[in-house]
N, C-alpha and C positions, 0 to 999 in steps of 0.2 A: 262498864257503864253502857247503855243504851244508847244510842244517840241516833235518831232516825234521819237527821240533817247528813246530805251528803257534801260532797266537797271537790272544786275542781284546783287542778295543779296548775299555775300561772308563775312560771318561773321556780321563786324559793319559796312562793305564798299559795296559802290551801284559802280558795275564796269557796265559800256559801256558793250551792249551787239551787239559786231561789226560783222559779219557775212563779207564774201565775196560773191560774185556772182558765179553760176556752172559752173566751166570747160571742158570743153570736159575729156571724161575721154580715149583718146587714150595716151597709157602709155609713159612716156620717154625712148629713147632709151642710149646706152652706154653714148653717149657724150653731152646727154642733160641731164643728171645723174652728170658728168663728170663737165659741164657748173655749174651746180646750185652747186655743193660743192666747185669747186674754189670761187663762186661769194658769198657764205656763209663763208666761211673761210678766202677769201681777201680780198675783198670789202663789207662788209658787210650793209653801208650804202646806197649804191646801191643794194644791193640784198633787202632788205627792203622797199625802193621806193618803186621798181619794184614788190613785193611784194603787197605792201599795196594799189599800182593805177591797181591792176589788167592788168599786163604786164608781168609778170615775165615765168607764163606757154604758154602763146606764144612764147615768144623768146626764151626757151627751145626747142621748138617745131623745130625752123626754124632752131635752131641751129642745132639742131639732122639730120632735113631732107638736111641742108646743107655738115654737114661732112659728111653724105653716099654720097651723090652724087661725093661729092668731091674723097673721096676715091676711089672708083669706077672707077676715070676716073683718078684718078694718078697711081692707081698698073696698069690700061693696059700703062701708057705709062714706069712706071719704070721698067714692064716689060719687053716690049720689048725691052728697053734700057740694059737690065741685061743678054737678051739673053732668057729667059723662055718659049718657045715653046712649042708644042705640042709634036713637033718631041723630045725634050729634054725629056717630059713628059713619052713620049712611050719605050725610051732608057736608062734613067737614070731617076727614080723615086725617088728618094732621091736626088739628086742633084738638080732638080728642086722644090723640096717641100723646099729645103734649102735657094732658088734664091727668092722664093714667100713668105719665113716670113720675111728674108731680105727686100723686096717691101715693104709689108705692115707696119713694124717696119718703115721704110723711111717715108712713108706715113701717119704715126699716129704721129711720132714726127711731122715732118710741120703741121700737122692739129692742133695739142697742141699747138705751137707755135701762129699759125695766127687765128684762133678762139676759142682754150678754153680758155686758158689764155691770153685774150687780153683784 
């Protein structure tokens, strides 16, 4: 019989010797860090899938390059909405670094929200 599966010796037991294919090796950032531990701690049968059909590090990937961008383009508008200028910047230096962890805190909850935990 044919059998292209190879096998490793572990004792008195012959285990599957299963490899995956190579990943790009550009590393995860925050929220695809962030992605993979929710998806390993709540959904574990989905993270395993995704795992084992070779999917899992791409959609880390997309996820990660998704909430940057996302970020990005919600602190300038929660900015402006919060008032955080330049001219604030120039005059009131702490008041404005207070207005912009505010933003970004705003901003990292809804991204938690609508794509890590989802």
């Amino acid at each position: 019989m044919n059998n292209p599966m190879t096998y490793i010796q572990n004792g008195d037991y012959q285990i599957p010797d299963l490899k995956l294919s190579q990943q790009p090796e550009k590393p995860l950032g925050k929220y695809g860090r962030m992605r993979k531990t929710y998806l390993k701690e709540h959904r574990p049968i989905l993270y395993n899938q995704m795992l084992l059909s070779e999917k899992l590090y791409p959609h880390l990937i997309e996820i990660d390059e998704t909430a940057q961008s996302r970020l990005e383009q919600m602190m300038l508008q929660l900015a402006k909405k919060a008032g955080a200028t330049e001219e604030l910047k120039a005059s009131d230096s702490m008041k404005w670094v207070g207005l912009m962890n505010t933003c970004k805190a705003q901003a990292e909850e809804i991204l938690m929200a609508e794509l890590i935990n989802s």
